[in-house]
Each structure stands twice: as C-alpha cells, then as structure tokens.
C-alpha positions as CSV (number, residue, x, y, z in Angstrom):
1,X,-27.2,14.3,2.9
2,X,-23.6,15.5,2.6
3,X,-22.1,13.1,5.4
4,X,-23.4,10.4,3.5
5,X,-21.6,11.7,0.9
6,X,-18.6,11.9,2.4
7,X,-18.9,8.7,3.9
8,X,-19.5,7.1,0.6
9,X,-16.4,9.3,-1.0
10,X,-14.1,8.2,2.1
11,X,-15.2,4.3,1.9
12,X,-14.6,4.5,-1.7
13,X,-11.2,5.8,-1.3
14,X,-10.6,3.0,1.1
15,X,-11.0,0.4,-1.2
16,X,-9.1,2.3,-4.2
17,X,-6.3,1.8,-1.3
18,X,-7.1,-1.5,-0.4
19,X,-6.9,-2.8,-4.0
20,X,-3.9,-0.8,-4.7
21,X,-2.0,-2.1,-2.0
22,X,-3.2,-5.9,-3.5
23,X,-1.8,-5.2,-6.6
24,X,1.6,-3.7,-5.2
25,X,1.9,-7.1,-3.4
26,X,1.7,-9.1,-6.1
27,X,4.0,-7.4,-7.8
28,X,7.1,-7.5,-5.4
29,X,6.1,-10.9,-4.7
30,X,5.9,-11.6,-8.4
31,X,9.7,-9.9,-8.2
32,X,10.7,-11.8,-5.7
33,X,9.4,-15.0,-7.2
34,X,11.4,-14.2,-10.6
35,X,14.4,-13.3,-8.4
36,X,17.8,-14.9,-10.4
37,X,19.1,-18.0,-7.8
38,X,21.2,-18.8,-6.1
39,X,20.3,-15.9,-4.0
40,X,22.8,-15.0,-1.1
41,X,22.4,-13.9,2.1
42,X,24.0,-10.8,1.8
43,X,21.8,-10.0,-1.6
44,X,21.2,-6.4,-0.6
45,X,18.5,-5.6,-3.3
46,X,16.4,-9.1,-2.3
47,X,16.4,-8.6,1.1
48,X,14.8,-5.0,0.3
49,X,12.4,-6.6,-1.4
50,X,11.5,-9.2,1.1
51,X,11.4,-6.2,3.8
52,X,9.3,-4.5,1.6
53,X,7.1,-6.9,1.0
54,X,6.8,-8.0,5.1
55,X,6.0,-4.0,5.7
56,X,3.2,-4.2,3.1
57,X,1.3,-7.0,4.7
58,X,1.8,-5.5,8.0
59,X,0.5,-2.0,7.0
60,X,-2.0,-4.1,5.0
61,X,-3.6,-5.6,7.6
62,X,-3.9,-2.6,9.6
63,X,-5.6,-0.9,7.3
64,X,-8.1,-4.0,6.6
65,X,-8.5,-4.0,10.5
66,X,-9.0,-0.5,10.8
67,X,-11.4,1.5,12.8
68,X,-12.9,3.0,9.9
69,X,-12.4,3.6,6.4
70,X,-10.9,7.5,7.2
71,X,-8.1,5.2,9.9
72,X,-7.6,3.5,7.0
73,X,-6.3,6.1,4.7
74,X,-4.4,7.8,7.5
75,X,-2.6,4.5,8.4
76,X,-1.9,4.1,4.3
77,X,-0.6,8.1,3.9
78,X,1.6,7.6,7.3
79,X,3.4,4.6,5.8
80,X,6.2,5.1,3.3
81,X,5.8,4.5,-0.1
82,X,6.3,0.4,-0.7
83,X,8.2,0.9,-3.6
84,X,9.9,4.0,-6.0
85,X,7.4,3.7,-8.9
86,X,6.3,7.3,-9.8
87,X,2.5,6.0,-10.0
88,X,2.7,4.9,-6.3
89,X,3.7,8.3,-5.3
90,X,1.0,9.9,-8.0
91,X,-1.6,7.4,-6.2
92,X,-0.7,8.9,-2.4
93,X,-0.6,12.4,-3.8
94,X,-4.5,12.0,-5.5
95,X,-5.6,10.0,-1.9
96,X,-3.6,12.7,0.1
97,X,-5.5,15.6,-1.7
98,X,-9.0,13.7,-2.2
99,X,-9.1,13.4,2.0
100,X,-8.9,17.3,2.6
C-alpha cells in the first residue's frame, strides 16, 4: 500500500514539473515574441533568451522521454533554473524537498 503511494506522490510530482516547465516556455517564448525589433545580432539579453528557451525544450523532452516519473524529477532538479524568477526557484526547492 505505501509504494503505491509513493508512486502516485512521485507521478504527481512529475506532472506538477511537466506543466511547470509548459508554462515557463510559454513565457520566454511570449518574451521573445514581444522582443522590441530590429533585434541585433550581438543583442546580449535576446540571445539569452533564445538559449534559454532551446535548453528548456531540450531538458523538456528528456524529462517527457524519461524512464520514469522519479528520472524525471532528477533530470528537472539537475538542470539549472530556466530563468531568475524567485517562484522558479521556490518551485525546485518544494520538488527538491517533496522527493526525499
């Protein structure tokens, strides 16, 4: 009775990172989108964006593609934070401690 208790915790978990991650992409690519033109090459701050946003998808779909739903949450806590909004880092502190 407990593992499937912990199963069902872990999975649910999981998708709290899954959808997390969903609305974090949206976001940078809503920031992106809304990104003033002309943009320049050189434009330090958009090409962070852009590489964050490239990271995201790749981390994203190795955590969709995962093993299982623990994999999962280890591959999201080993990857840095996507951006420096406080509630990201809030949001890997609460999936960091729920997985002990």
């Amino acid at each position: 009775m407990s593992s499937v208790t912990e199963r069902d915790r872990v999975t649910a978990l999981a998708s709290q990172i899954v959808e997390h991650l969903h609305g974090v992409r949206e976001r940078l690519a809503a920031e992106i989108r809304s990104y003033p033109t002309p943009i320049p090459r050189c434009d330090a701050q958009f090409n962070h964006l852009y590489e964050q946003l490239g990271r995201l998808a790749r981390d994203l779909d190795a955590i969709e593609g995962a093993a299982s739903e623990r994999a999962a949450a280890e591959i999201f806590l080993a990857s840095r934070p996507y951006t420096e909004d406080p509630l990201e880092l809030e949001f890997r502190s609460r999936i960091r401690a729920a997985l002990r």
